[in-house]
N, C-alpha and C positions, 0 to 999 in steps of 0.2 A: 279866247277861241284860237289867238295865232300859237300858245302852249299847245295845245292840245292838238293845232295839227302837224306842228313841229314833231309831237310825238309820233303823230302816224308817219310824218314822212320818214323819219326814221325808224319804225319800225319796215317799211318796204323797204329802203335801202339797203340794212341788214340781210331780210328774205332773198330780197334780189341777189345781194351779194353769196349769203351761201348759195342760191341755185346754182350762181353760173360757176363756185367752183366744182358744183356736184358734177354739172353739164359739160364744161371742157372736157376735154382731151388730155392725155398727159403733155405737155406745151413748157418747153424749156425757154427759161429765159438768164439770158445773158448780156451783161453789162459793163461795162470799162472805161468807165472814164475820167476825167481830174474831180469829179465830186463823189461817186459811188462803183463800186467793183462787187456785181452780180452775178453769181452763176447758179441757178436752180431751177427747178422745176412747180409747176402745179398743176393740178386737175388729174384725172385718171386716177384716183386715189385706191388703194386695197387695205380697208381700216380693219385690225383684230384688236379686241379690245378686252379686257379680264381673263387675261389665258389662253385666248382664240374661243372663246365662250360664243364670243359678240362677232361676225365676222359679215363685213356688208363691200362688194366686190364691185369701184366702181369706174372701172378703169373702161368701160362699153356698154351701151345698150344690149339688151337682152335681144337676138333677132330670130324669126322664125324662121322656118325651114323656106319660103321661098326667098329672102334674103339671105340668109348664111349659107345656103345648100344642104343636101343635105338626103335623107332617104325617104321615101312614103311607099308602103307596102297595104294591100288591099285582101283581107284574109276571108273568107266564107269557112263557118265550121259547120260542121257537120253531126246535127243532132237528130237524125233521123232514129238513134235508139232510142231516145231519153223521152220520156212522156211529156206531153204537149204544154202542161203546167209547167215544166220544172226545166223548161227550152231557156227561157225568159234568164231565171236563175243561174244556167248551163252557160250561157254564154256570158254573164258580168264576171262568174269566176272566173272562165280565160280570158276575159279582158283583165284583172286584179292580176294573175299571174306574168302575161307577156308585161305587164306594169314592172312587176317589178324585178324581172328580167330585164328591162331596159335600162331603170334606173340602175341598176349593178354593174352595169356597162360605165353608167360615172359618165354619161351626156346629160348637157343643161336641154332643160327646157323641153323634153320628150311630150308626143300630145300618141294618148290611145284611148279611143273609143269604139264605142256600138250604134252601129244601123241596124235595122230591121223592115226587111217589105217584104211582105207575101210572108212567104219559107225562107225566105233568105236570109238566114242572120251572119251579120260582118261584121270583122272587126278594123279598124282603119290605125296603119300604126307609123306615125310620123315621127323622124329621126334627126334632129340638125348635125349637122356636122359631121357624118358616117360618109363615106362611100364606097364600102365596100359591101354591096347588095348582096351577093351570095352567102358572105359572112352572115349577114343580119339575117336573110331568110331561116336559116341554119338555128340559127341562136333562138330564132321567136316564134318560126313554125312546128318547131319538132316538139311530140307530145312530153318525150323527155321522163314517162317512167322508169326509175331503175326500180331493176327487182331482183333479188338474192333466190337463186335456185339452188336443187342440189341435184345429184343424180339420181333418178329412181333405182328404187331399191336392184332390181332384177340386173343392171349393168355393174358387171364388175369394174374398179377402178383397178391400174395398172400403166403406168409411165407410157408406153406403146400405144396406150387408148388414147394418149391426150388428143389429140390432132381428128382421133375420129370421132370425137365428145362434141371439140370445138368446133368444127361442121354440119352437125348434128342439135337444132335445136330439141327435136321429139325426146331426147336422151334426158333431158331435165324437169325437174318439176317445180310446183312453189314452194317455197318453204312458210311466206305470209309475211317474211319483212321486207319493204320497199321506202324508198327513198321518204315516206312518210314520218321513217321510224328516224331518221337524223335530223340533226339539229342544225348541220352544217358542213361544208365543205370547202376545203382549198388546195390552193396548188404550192406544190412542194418541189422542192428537188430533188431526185434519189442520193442518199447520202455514200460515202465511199465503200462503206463497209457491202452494200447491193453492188455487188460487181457486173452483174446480169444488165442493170440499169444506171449503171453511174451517172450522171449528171444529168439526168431524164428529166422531164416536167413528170408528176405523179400527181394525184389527187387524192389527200386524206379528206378520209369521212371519220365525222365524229356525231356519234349516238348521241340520243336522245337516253335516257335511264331506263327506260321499256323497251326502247331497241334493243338495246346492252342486255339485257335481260334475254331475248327473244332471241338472237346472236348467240348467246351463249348456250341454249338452248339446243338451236342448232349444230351448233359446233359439235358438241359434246355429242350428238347421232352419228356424226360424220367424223371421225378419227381418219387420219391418212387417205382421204376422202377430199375432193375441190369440191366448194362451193362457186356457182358459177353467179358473174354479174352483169345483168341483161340492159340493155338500154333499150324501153317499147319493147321489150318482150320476143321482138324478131333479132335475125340473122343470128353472129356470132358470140361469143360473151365477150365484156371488154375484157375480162380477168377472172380465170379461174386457178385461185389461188388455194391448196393444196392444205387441211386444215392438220396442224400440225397437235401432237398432244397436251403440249401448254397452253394453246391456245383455247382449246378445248374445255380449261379450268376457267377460264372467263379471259375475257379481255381486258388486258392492261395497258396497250396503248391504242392509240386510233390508228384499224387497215388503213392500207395508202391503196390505190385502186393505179395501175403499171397497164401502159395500153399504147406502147411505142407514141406517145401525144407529142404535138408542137407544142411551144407556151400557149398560143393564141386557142386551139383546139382543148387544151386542157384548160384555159379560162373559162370558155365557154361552154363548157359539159358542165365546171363547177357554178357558174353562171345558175343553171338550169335543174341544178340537183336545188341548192338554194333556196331558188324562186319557187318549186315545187311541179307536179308535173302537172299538162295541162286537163282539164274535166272532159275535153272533147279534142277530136284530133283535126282540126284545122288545113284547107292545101291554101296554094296565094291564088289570086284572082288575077292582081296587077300588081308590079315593082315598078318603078322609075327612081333613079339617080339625076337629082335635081342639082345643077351645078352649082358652085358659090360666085362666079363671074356675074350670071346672069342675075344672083340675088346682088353683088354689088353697084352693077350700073342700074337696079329698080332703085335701090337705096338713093343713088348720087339723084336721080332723075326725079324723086318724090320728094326729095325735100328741097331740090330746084325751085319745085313747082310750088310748093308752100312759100319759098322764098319771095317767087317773084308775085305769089297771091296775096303776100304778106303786104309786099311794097305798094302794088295797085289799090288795097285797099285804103293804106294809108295817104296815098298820094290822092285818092277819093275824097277821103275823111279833109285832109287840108282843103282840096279846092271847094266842097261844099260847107266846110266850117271853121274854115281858118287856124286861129287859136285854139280854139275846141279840137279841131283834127290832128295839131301837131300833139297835145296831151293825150289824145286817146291815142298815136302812134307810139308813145313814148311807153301807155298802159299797156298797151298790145304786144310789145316787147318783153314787158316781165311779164304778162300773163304767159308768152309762150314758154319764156327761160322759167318759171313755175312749173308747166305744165310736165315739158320733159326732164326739170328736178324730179317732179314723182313719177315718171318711169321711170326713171334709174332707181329710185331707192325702191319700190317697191319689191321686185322690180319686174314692169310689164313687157311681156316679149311683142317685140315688135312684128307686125306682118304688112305687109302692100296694103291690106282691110285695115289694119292699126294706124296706120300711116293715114291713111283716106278718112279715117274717125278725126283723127287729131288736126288735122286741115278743116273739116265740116265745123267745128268746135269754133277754130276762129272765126269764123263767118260767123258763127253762133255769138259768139263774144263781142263782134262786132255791130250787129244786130242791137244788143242791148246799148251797145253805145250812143247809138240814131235815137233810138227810141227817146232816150234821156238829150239826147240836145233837142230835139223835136220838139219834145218839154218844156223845154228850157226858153228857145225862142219863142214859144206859143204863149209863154209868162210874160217876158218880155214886151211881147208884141202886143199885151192888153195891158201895159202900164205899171207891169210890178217891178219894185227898185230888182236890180242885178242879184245880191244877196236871197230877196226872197224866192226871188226866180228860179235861181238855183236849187235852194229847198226845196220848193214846191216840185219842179221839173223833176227831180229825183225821184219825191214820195209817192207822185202819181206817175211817173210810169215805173215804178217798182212792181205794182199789181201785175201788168203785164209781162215784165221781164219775167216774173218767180211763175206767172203758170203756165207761159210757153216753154220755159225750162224744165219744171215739173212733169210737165207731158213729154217732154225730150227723154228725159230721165228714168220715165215708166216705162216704155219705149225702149232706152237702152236694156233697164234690168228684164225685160220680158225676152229683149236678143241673148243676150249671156245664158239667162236660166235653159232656152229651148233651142239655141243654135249650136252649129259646128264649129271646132276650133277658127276658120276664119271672121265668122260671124261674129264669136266671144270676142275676138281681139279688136275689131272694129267697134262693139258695144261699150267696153271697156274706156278703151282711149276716148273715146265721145263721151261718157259721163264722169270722167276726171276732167276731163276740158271743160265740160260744163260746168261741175263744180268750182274748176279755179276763174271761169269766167262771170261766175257772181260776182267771189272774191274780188276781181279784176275791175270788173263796171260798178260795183256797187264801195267800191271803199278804197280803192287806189285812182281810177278817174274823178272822183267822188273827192279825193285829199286834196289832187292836181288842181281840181277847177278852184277850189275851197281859197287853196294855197294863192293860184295865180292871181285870183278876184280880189284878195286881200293886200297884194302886193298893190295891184292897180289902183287901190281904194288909197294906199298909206302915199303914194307916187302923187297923186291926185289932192291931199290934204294939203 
């Protein structure tokens, strides 16, 4: 028996030890002196692994927008044309779209979803780490159809017209290719040989094969002739570029679209061409710019409070079970340094609700620990040797550990499936704590008691 629980303590020891280097910090250490001279670092790790194949970043917890700061904008779209069936459908498409508009933006951890009450359908679109709200309205409110017109036939072109063209939306028509027809876009520099635009931010578009196709179609009606390119279909074109006769034979390379742009403004147009336009045209309801000050003194303050809930429980544990309470302080330890190993690898984004999951958990984990000394002295106390006691105290109150978890658990997965991003992230961190708090009560307290009982048996021989 004392092999076998040699093994386990060594397997926790091991677990333990990787957790807490998952869990550090990057923590430099330094040493100098007549037996060893140390200088480096550990924790905070950014591991790439098979060519940056493998790539797991774990230098911080993942934190959510009321910890990190960061933006939340409140959108109602407007599907008063679309039939009353196909509302439903009208709105997940701009929610998929502002999706992956955000993501192209290259922020961690983006949360966008849908409400619905009454007629109201919304869309909720939370940012970490943005603050520049006007930008972001910009970027995820606007419907963002381009569309390629030309001139109707009846308007002569002539150099003179340009300026009365370009004022004049009634002047153009559709041609039937729109931002549908490409496959992508990006921003470019205007090269030297564009002296008009030298060093410009530009946006090339590149077709799709059916675009290309339709494009050249186009082109070819329209010799010496602009095609004009519409953003939503109103006001001015961003560029009405003048279809020359080679052009006209097809296209051999990809337009650049020239529209006097900042970088940041021609990001975000190609942003939007990308992501595609939206199904419904969306206004905001509410914007706030949630600071990151405010998410770091929640952070310092929550896990204070874990702290000091941590210690009173344990300082509990001791005075109502002595020996018992210092082991289960010592399980309660790697059960936490466990727990926030797997949020970081996972890795779970942390929120004030994730934070308040992961605190309930160890009460939770604590909870089974009672139950099993409870057990345990109840053996005790009607004459069974220490050894059996222990057994016993375990096996019988396992039944109640596993179905008041179980129902914890159902419980969590029923929050996640039908809740809000704060909701999910409190469900989440509660049923990974419950999980490692099995682990934690039922097989590292479980080794501790095994281990100590053993020692006092051989002390005793």
């Amino acid at each position: 028996m004392l092999k076998n629980i040699n093994v386990r303590l060594g397997l926790i020891s091991a677990l333990t030890t990787f957790a807490l280097l998952i869990v550090l910090p990057r923590t430099p250490i330094k040493m100098n002196n007549s037996f060893i001279a140390l200088d480096t670092t550990i924790g905070g790790y950014n591991i790439e692994l098979f060519g940056g194949k493998f790539k797991k970043d774990l230098r911080d917890f993942r934190k959510g927008l009321d910890l990190k700061g960061g933006i939340r904008i409140v959108l109602e779209a407007d599907v008063s044309k679309i039939d009353v069936g196909e509302r439903d459908d009208a709105l997940e498409s701009a929610k998929n779209v502002i999706s992956r508009r955000v993501d192209l933006l290259g922020v961690t951890e983006p949360y966008v979803a849908t409400t619905k009450s009454g007629d109201q359908y919304r869309i909720l679109v939370e940012i970490p780490g943005l603050d520049n709200v006007t930008d972001a309205v910009n970027l995820i409110g606007q419907t963002a159809q381009l569309t390629f017109k030309q001139l109707k036939p009846e308007n002569e072109w002539t150099e003179d017209k340009m300026l009365e063209y370009y004022n004049d939306p009634l002047a153009w028509e559709d041609t039937g290719i729109t931002g549908a027809d490409l496959k992508g876009a990006d921003v470019v520099v205007a090269p030297q040989t564009d002296i008009q635009n030298q060093g410009q931010p530009q946006i090339k578009l590149r077709f799709s094969n059916e675009g290309r196709d339709k494009f050249s179609e186009v082109a070819k009606k329209n010799v010496n002739r602009p095609i004009g390119l519409f953003l939503d279909e109103t006001g001015s074109p961003l560029s009405m570029p003048v279809v020359s006769p080679d052009l006209a034979q097809g296209l051999t390379d990809d337009p650049v679209i020239s529209g006097n742009f900042d970088f940041e403004s021609a990001k975000n147009l190609s942003i939007q061409i990308r992501a595609g336009a939206l199904p419904v045209p969306v206004k905001v309801l509410e914007q706030e710019t949630i600071g990151a000050t405010l998410g770091a003194e929640s952070v310092q303050k929550s896990f204070f409070a874990a702290g000091v809930g941590l210690l009173l429980v344990v300082l509990f544990l001791i005075f109502r079970y002595g020996k018992l309470g210092v082991l289960a302080g010592v399980a309660l330890f790697i059960y936490s340094v466990l727990t926030l190993a797997i949020f970081k690898l996972i890795p779970v984004v942390l929120t004030l609700p994730g934070i308040a999951g992961f605190i309930l958990s160890i009460g939770m984990a604590t909870d089974a620990n009672i139950l099993v000394f409870e057990r345990v002295k109840e053996e005790i106390f009607w004459g069974k040797p220490r050894n059996l006691a222990i057994h016993l105290g375990f096996d019988r109150a396992w039944n109640s550990i596993k179905d008041s978890n179980i129902s914890s658990l159902i419980t969590s997965f029923i929050l996640f499936q039908f809740g809000s991003g704060p909701v999910k992230g409190f469900a989440l961190t509660l049923a990974i704590g419950i999980g490692v708090s099995l682990f934690s009560s039922i097989f590292v307290v479980r080794t501790f008691i095994e281990f100590s009982n053993t020692r006092g048996e051989k002390k005793n021989a």
